[in-house]
Every structure is written in C-alpha cells, then in structure tokens.
C-alpha positions as CSV (number, residue, x, y, z in Angstrom):
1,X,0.0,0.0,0.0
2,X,2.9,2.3,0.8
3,X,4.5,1.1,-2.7
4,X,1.2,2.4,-4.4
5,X,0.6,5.3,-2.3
6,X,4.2,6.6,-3.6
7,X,3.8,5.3,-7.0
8,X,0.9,6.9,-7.7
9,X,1.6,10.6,-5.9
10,X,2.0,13.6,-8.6
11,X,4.5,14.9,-6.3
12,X,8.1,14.6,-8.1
13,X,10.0,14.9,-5.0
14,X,7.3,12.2,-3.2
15,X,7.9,9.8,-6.3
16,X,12.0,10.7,-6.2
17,X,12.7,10.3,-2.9
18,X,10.1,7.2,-2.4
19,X,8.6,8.3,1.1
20,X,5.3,10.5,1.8
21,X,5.8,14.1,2.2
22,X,5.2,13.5,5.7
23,X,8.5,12.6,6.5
24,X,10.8,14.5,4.4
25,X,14.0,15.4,6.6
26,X,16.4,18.4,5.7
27,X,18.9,16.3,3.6
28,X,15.8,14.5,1.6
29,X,15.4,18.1,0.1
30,X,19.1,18.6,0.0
31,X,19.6,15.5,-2.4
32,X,16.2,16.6,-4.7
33,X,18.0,20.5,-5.2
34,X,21.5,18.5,-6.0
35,X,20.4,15.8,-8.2
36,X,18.1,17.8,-10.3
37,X,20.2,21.1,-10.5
38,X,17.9,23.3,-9.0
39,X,19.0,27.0,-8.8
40,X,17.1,28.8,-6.6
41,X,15.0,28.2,-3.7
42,X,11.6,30.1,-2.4
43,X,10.2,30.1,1.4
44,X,6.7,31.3,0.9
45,X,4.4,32.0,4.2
46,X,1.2,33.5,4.7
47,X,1.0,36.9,5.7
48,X,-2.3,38.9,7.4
49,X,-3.8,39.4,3.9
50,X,-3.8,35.5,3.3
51,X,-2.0,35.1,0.0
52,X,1.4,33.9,-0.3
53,X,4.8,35.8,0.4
54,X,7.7,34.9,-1.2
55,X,11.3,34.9,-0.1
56,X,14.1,34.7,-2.8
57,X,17.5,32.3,-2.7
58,X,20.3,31.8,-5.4
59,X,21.8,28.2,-4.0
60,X,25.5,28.7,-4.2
61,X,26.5,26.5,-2.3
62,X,25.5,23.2,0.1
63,X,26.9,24.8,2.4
64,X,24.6,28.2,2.1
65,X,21.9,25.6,1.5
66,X,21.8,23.8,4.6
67,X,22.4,26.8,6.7
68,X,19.5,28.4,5.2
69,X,17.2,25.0,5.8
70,X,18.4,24.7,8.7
71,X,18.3,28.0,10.4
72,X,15.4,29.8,8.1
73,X,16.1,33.8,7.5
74,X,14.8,36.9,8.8
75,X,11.3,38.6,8.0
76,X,9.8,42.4,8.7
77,X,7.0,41.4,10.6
78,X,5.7,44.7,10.7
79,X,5.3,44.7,7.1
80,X,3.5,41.4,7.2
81,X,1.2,41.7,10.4
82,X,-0.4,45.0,11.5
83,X,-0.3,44.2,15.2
84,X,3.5,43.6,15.3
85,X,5.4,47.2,15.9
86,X,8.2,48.1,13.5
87,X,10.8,48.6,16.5
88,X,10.7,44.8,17.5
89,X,9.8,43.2,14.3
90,X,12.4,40.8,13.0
91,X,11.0,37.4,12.8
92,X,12.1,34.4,11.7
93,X,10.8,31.9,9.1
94,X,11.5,28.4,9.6
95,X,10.7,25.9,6.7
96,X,8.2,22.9,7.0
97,X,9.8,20.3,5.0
98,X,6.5,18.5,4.1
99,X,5.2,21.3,2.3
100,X,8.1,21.1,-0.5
101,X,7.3,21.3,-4.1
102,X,8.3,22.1,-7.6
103,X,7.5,25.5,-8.3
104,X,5.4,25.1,-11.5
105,X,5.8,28.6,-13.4
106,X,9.4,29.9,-12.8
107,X,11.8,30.0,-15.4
108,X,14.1,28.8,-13.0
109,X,14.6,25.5,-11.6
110,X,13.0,26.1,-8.3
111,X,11.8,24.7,-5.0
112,X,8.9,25.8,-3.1
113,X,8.8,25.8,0.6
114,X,6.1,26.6,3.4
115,X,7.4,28.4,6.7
116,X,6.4,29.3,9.9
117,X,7.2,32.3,12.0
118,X,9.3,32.4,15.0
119,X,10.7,34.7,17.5
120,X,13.5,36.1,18.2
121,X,13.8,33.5,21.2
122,X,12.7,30.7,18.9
123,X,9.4,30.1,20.1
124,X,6.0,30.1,17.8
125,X,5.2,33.3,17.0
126,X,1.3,33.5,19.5
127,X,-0.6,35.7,17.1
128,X,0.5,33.6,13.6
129,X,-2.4,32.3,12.0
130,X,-1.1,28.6,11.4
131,X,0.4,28.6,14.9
132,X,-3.2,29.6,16.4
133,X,-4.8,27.2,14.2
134,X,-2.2,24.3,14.9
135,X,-2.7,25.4,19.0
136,X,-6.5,24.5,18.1
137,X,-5.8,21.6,16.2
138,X,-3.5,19.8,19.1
139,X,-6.0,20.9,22.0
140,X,-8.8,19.4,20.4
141,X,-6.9,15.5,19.8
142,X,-5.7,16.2,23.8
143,X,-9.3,17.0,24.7
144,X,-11.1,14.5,22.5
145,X,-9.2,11.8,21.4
146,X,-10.1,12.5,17.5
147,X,-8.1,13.8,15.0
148,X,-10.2,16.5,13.1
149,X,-10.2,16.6,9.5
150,X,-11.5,18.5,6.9
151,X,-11.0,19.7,3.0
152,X,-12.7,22.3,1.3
153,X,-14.7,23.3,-1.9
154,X,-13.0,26.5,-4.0
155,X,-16.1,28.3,-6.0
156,X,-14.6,30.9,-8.3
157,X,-15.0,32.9,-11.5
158,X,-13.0,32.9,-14.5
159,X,-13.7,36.2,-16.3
160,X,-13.0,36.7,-20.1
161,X,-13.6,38.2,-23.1
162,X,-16.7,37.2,-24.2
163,X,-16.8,34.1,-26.5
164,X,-19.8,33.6,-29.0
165,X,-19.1,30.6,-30.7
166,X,-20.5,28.6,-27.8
167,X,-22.4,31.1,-25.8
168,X,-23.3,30.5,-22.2
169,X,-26.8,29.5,-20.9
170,X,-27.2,31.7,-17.8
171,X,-27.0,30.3,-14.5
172,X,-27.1,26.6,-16.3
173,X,-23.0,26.1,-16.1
174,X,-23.2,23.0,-13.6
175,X,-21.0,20.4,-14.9
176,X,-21.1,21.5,-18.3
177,X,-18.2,20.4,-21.0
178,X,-16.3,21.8,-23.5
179,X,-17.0,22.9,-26.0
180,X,-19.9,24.5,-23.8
181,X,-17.4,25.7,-21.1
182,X,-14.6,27.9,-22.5
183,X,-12.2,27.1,-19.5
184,X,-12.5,23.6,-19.3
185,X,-8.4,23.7,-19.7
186,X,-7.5,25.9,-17.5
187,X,-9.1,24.2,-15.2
188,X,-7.3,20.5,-15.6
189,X,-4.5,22.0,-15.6
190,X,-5.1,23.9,-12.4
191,X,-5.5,20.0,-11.1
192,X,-2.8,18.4,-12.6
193,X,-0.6,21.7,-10.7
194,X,-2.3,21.4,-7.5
195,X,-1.8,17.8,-7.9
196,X,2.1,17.7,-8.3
197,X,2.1,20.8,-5.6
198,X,0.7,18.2,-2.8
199,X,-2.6,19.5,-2.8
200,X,-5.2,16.2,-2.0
201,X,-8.0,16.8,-5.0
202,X,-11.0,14.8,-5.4
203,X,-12.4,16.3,-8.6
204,X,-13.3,19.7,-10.4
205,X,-16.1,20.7,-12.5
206,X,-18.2,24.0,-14.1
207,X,-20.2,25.6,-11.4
208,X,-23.7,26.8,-11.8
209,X,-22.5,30.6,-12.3
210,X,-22.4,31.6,-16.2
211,X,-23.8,34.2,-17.9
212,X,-22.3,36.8,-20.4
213,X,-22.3,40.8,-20.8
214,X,-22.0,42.8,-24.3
215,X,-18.1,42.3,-23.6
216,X,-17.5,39.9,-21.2
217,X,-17.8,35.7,-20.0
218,X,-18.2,34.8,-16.6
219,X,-17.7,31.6,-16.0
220,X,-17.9,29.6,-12.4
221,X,-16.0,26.4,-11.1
222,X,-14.6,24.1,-8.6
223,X,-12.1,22.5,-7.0
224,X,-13.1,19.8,-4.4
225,X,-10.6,18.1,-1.8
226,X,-10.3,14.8,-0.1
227,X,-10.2,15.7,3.9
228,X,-6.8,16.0,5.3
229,X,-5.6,17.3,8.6
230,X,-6.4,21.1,9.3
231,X,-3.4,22.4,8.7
232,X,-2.5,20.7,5.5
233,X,-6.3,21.6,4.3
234,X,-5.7,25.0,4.8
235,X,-2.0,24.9,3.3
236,X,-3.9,23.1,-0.2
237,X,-6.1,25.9,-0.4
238,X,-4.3,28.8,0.1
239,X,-1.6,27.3,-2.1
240,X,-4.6,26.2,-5.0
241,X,-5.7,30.3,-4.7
242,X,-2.0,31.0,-6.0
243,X,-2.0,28.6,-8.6
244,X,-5.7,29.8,-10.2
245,X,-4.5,33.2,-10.4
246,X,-1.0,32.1,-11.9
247,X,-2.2,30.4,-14.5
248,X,-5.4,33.6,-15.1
249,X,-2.3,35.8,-15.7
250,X,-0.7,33.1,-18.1
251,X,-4.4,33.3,-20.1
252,X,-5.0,36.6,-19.7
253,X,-8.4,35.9,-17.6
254,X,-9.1,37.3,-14.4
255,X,-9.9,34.7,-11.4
256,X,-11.8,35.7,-9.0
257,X,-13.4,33.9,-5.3
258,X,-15.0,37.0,-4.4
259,X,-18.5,35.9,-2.8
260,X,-20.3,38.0,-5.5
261,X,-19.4,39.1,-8.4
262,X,-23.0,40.7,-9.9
263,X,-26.6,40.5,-8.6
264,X,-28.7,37.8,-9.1
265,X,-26.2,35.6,-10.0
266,X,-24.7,32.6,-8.0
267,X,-21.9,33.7,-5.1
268,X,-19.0,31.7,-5.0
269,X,-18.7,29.8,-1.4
270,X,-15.8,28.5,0.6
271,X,-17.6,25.2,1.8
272,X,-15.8,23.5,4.2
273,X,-16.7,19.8,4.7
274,X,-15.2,18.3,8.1
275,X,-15.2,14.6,9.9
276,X,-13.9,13.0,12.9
277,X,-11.2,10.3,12.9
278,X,-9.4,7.9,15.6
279,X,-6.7,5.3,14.5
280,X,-8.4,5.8,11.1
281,X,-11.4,5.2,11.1
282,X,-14.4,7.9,10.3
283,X,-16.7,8.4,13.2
284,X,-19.3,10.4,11.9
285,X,-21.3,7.9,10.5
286,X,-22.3,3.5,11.2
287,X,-24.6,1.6,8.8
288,X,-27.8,3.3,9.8
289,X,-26.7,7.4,9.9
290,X,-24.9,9.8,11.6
291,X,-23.5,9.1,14.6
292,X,-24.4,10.9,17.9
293,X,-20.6,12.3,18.4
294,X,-21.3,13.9,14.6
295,X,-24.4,15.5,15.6
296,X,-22.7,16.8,18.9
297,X,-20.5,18.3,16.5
298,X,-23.0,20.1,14.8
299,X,-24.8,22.0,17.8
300,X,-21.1,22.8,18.2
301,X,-20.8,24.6,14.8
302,X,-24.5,26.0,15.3
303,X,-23.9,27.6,18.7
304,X,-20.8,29.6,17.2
305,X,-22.2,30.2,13.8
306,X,-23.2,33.8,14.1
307,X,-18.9,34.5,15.6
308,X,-17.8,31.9,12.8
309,X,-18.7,34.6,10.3
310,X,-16.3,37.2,11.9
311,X,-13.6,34.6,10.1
312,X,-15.3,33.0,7.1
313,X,-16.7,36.0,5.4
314,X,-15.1,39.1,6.1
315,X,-16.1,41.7,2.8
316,X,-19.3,43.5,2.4
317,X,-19.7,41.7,0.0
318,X,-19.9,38.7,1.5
319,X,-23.2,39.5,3.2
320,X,-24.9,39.8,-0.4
321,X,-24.2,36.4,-0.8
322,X,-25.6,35.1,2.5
323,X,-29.7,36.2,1.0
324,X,-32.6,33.8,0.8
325,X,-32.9,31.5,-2.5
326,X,-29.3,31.5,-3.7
327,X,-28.4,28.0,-1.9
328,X,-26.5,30.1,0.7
329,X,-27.8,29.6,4.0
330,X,-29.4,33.1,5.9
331,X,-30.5,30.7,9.3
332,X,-28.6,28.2,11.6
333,X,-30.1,24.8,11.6
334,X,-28.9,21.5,10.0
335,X,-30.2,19.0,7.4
336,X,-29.7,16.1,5.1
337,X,-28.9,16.9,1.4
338,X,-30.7,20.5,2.2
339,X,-28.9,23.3,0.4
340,X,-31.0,26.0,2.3
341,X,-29.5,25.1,5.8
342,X,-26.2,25.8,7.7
343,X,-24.7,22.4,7.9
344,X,-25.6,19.9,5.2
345,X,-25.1,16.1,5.4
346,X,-24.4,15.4,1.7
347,X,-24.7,12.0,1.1
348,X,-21.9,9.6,2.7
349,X,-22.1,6.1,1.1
350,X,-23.5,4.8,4.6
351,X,-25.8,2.2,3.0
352,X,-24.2,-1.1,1.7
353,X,-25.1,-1.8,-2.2
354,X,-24.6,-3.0,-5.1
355,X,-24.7,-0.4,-7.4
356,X,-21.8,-0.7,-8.9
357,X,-22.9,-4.4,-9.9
358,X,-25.9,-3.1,-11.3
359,X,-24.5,-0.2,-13.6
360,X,-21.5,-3.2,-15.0
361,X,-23.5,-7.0,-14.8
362,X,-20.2,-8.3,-15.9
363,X,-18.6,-7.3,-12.7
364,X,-17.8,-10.7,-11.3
365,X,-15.8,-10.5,-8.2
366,X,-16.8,-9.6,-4.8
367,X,-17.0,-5.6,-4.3
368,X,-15.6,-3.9,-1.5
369,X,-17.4,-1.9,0.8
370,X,-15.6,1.0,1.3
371,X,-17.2,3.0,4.6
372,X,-16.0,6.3,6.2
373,X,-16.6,8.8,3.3
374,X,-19.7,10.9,5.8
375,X,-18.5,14.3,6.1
376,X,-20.8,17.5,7.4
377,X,-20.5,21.0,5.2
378,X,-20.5,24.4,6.8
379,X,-21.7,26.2,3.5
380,X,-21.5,29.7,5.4
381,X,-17.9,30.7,4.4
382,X,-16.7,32.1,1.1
383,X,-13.5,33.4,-0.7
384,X,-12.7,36.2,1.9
385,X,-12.2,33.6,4.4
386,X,-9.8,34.0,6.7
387,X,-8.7,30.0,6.3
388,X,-6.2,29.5,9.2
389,X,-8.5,31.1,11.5
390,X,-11.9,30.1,10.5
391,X,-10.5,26.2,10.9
392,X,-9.4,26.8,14.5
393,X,-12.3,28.7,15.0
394,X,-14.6,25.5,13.7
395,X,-12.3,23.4,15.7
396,X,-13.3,25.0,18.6
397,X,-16.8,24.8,18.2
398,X,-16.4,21.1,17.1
399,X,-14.7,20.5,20.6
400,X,-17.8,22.7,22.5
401,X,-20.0,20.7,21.1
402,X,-18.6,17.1,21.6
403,X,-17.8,17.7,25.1
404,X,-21.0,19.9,26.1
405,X,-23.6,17.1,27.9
406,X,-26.7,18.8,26.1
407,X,-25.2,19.5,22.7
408,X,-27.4,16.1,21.7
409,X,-30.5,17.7,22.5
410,X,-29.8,20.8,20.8
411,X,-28.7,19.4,17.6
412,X,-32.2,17.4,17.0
413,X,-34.3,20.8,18.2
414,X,-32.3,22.4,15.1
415,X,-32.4,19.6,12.3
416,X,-34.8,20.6,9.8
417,X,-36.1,18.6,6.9
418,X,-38.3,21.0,4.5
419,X,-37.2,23.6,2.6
420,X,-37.1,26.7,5.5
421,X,-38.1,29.4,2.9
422,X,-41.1,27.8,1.5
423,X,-44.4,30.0,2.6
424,X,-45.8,26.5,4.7
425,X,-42.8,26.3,6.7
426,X,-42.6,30.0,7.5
427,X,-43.4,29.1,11.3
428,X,-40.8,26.9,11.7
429,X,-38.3,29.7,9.3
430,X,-39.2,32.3,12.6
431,X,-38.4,29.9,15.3
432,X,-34.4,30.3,13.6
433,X,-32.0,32.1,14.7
434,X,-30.1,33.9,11.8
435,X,-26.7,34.5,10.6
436,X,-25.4,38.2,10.9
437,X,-25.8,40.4,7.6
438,X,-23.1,42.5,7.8
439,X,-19.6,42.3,8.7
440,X,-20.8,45.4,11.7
441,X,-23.1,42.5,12.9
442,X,-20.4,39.9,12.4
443,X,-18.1,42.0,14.7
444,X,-20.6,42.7,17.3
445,X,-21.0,38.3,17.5
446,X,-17.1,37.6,17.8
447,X,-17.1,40.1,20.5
448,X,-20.1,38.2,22.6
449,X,-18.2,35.5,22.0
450,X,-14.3,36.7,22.7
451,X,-13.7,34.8,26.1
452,X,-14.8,31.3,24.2
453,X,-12.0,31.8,21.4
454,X,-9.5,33.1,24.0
455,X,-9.8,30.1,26.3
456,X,-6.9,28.1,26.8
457,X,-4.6,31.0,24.9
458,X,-5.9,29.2,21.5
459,X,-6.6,32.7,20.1
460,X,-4.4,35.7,21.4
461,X,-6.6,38.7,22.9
462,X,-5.0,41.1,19.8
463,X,-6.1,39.0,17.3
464,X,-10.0,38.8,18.3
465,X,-9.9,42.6,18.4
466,X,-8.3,42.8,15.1
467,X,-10.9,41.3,13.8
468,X,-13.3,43.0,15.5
469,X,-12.0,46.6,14.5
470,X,-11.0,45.7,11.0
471,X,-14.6,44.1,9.8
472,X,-16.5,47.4,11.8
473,X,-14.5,49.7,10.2
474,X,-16.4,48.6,6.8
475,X,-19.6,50.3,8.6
476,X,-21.6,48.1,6.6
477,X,-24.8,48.0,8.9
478,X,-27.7,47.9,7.0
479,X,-25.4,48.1,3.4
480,X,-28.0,45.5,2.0
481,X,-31.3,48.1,2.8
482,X,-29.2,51.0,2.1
483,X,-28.0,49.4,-1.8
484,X,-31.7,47.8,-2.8
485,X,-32.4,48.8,-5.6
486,X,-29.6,50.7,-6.5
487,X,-27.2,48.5,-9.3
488,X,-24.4,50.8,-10.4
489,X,-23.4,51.5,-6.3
490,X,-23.6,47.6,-6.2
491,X,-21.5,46.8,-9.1
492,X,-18.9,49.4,-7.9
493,X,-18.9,47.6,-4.4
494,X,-18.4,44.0,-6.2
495,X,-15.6,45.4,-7.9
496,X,-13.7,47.0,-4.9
497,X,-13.5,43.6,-3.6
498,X,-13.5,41.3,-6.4
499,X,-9.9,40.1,-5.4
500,X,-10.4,39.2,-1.6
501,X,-8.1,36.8,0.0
C-alpha cells in the first residue's frame, strides 16, 4: 500500500525520494536541489492578507543551502502583520519540509517551501495564523481523542472576453463540458498543478455561475478536496488560490473567489466539509446514519455560527451572498442533502449496495465496501475567508459541542427537513436564529463570543480585536437596505473587492 501510495503521488519529490511528504527530513530536500540542478529556492508563508509571500534564494553553495534549511532567515514582521510594531519586528521563518514542491511557473529550476514564523527567542510566533490554528488543532486531539479533519470546496469565477461561438446559458454552467465551457483547460491543468504541488483533489467541475455581458464571459468552477488534517487543508487551499491566479495571468483571464461578483447571479462559497477520525477510522457515520458524536458536532458549529462569520466572510460583499434562494444559508439549523440550511449532510455512502454491480453486470468478483466517506458541510464561508482562522475557529466549536452534555439535544431541536423558505414552513423559518448580515453585525458576534476563542490561549486577545476593528471599520450596517435597488453603487462595491483573499 505504501508502494502504491508513492507510485501513484503527482508529487516529483514524493515519487524521487520514495517516502510520503510526511516525512521529508532536511537532507531529503538537500539530495532533490542536487540531483536535479535546482537554482534557486523560495520560502513562501502567509501573511495577514492571506496570500502567499515569497522569499528569494540563489543556492550557491551546500553549504549556504543547509544553513538556510536549517536555520530559516529573517522577516519584517511589521510589514506582514499589522499588530506587530516596527521597533521589535524581526521574525524568523523556519521551513516545513512536508510542504516542498516544484515551483510550476518559474523559469528557473526552483523549489517551493512553506514556513512558519518564530521569535527572536525561537518560540511560535502567539498571534501567527497557522500557529493559532495548529494550538486548536493539538487541543482538540488532547481534549477529545479525535483527530479532526476536513478539506474544502474553492467556488470561483474565471472572467474573459466574451466568446460567442458557444455562448453560455445563464445560470445553467453546472457540470457543463467543452466545447460548452470555454475554461474547461484551465481548469485541468489547475489540477494536474495542485496535484504535483501536494494539494489532496477529489475532482473539479463547471459551477452553476455563467452568464455573459455585451463584452465579457463569466464563468464559475470548482475544486473539491479529499479531507486532510487542518493544517494541510488550509495549506492546499491557500496554495490552490496562488495557482488559479498564476495560470489567469498566463491566459490573460481574471480569477476571482470573491463571494459575488453581480446581482442575481450565483456567489462563489468557501464550503468547508469536516469529519472525525481515531486510528483511522471515520466516526461520523455507522450503517444506519450519523452518529451521535457527529451530531454533537453540529450543535457545536451552530452555537458559534453567528462568531464563525467574523472569520469565514469578512467583505461587504460577503453578506450579499448570504440572502434567501441562492443555496446560501441566511438561518442556523442543519439537514440532510438540504442546500437551504447551515450544515448539510451530503450523502456519505453509509448504505451497503450493489450499485456498482448493477451499472457493470459483468462485474464478477466480490466488491468492497468502502465506509467512512460521511462528512458535514458548513456552506456559510466564502473566498474572503480568513482559512487559518476560520479552521481553529470550527475546531473550537467542534470541541464545545462534543464535550457539552446537552449538545445532543440541541442538535435534533435544530435539524430541519423541509425547505425553511417555503411560505408552509414560515413558522418553523421564525423559530431560527439567523446569521449576521453585515460584517458590523459579524463584529458585534465575535465580540459576545471573545472569552470562548481566548480560552486556553488558542486565540491571542489582539487577534480577536483585530478582527473585530478591522470588519467594523467597513460600517456596513444595514449596506444591504441601504444598496436595494440601486445596481451601479452595487456593481462598484463588487468590484472593490473582487480580489479578496
């Protein structure tokens, strides 16, 4: 299996040095820079906009090469974090060996590297988005005994010159294929990138978002994962963002995850779907549903939803995505295969069958039952997520909810089965609670809920009132009553965002 597992990995440096990424040491990537004459070397990190930084080396020598892997370099912090003062600034950046990868579009021979940031006296740097979100990640095993994993779907826009040969059928882009998609290609090749980069895919398709002005195509996709632990599924998206726009500016096409991009049309999300493992083994679902501990989970995520937003949509324009009818959820309940609620439980594979049999009667051997795909979705977050946060933020709800003795009861009060915005259900549509609709209102949550994300030192003090300044300074209260009606104002708006994180 372990064979397979490397034989089979797009990774060249996986496939070179035959061992998972996992456990790449500091002379494993020594030996991949020699033997394949690689001349320069790039520590990328994450800074507080959440796109990649890059950091520049010549390789000279082995010599300048190990000390650089093995003591990192120097960093502004100041420049890269708003809370860090210019007269103690220096940081360092420490590379994480796993994270290596071919860099796909320089001229150069190059290697990729992820850091982290450190202090002058060598410790985690408190208020560094992976380090809060790996303090989360390690709390919740300690506290729990599961390992939490997740992986997430990336909605975005590719926007063109318009193409009439095959012109596009608005809002009727799901799953369509080329000829009937222009960017078909771009997208495949985004894959086979992410692929080779370490990023865990699952598949990519056309979205439902297409439609076309007198000048213009606007066309919607994604990019689904396979669930992988937190960090590492924030690490594949982030680095997936950098690849979409790399290869827009090879095509000349703008990409864009913004959650809106024009009224009336389908928002792009940031879905994040999330399970529960021990020893490896998926516990959020047995042969007959979803387990207790996964529901537990889910009054977890629901109690924190209205905070959660403080981190997973964090532009005005985010809040004109979150509206009734758009399959973005407005109110915090749960459901099965329900596209109107907060949490969806897509289908998991729970029952045993035969299908496969049935679609191919010449099938002859015995077909294995393959369990522990059940995942929930939190379809609330889109592109302007802030990823390393909102994960330790779900985390931490996750953990609430598992270890809170009534969580059980709460989560079946808040299951719904309907459609909530149908006019025969609009009882049960005013016992909800709802989801702020502003980033003012979003602020005004995380604030109610500061001593919860500050317990245990998971999230330092500063970075909750970051937040909370930086989304009220927006002043968006009321934006969506104060814009109805009014297009250009909107379109302007859309446009000042349209490249969030």
């Amino acid at each position: 299996m372990r064979d397979l597992e490397i034989l089979m990995n797009p990774n060249k440096l996986v496939k070179y040095l035959k061992k998972p990424a996992r456990e790449f040491s500091k002379y494993d990537i020594i030996k991949y820079i020699d033997d394949h004459h690689i001349d320069m070397l790039n520590f990328r990190y994450v800074g507080e906009d959440g796109k990649l930084k890059t950091l520049n080396f010549v390789i000279t020598s082995k010599d300048y090469l190990e000390s650089i892997l093995s003591t990192g370099e120097r960093v502004d912090g100041s420049s890269l974090f708003s809370y860090i003062e210019a007269d103690s600034s220096d940081l360092y950046v420490i590379p994480k060996f796993r994270t290596a990868f071919v860099n796909p579009f320089s001229e150069q021979a190059t290697l990729d590297i992820l850091c982290s940031f450190y202090t002058k006296d060598g410790n985690p740097l408190e208020s560094a988005p992976e380090y809060i979100l790996k303090k989360a990640s390690t709390k919740f095993t300690e506290d729990t005994g599961y390992t939490f994993k997740a992986m997430g779907e990336l909605e975005y826009y590719i926007i063109s010159e318009k193409n009439d040969l095959y012109p596009a059928k608005d809002q009727k882009g799901y799953h369509s294929a080329a000829p009937f998609t222009n960017w078909e290609n771009l997208r495949t090749e985004a894959l086979q990138i992410i692929a080779q980069s370490g990023g865990k895919i699952k598949y990519g398709h056309s979205e439902v978002g297409n439609f076309s002005t007198e000048t213009h195509q606007y066309e919607q996709h994604e990019i689904e994962f396979i669930p992988v632990d937190a960090e590492e599924a924030v690490e594949q998206l982030i680095i997936s963002k950098w690849i979409l726009r790399m290869l827009g500016q090879k095509y000349n096409a703008t990409i864009s995850f913004a959650p809106k991009i024009t009224v009336g049309k389908a928002g792009s999300g940031l879905h994040v779907h999330m399970l529960l493992e021990k020893e490896g083994i998926n516990y959020m679902a047995n042969d007959v549903g979803l387990t207790d501990i996964a529901k537990k989970m889910i009054a977890g995520i629901l109690n924190r939803a209205q905070s959660l937003t403080a981190f997973g949509n964090t532009i005005p324009t985010s809040y004109l995505r979150l509206v009734p009818h758009q399959e973005a959820p407005t109110m915090i309940c749960w459901g099965d295969s329900n596209r109107s609620v907060l949490v969806r439980v897509p289908l998991g594979w729970i029952a045993k069958t035969n299908m496969i049999k049935d679609a191919n009667p010449q099938e002859r051997g015995e077909v294995p039952y393959i369990p522990g795909k059940q995942t929930v979705e939190f379809r609330v977050p889109d592109g302007s997520a802030d990823l390393y946060h909102l994960m330790a933020g779900l985390i931490l709800a996750s953990k609430e909810g598992i270890l809170s003795k009534d969580s059980l009861d709460k989560a079946n009060k808040m299951y719904v089965n309907v459609n909530i915005f149908d006019d025969e259900h609009k009882d049960l549509y005013n016992s909800l609670k709802s989801l702020p609709t502003s980033c003012f209102d979003s602020a005004t949550c995380l604030e109610k809920d500061s001593d919860f994300y500050q317990k245990d030192s998971v999230f330092p003090k500063g970075t909750i009132k970051g937040f909370v300044k930086n989304l009220k300074k927006y002043n968006d209260k009321d934006l969506s009553e104060r814009l109805y009606n009014k297009q250009v104002e909107i379109q302007q708006l859309v446009e000042q965002y349209i490249h969030c994180m």
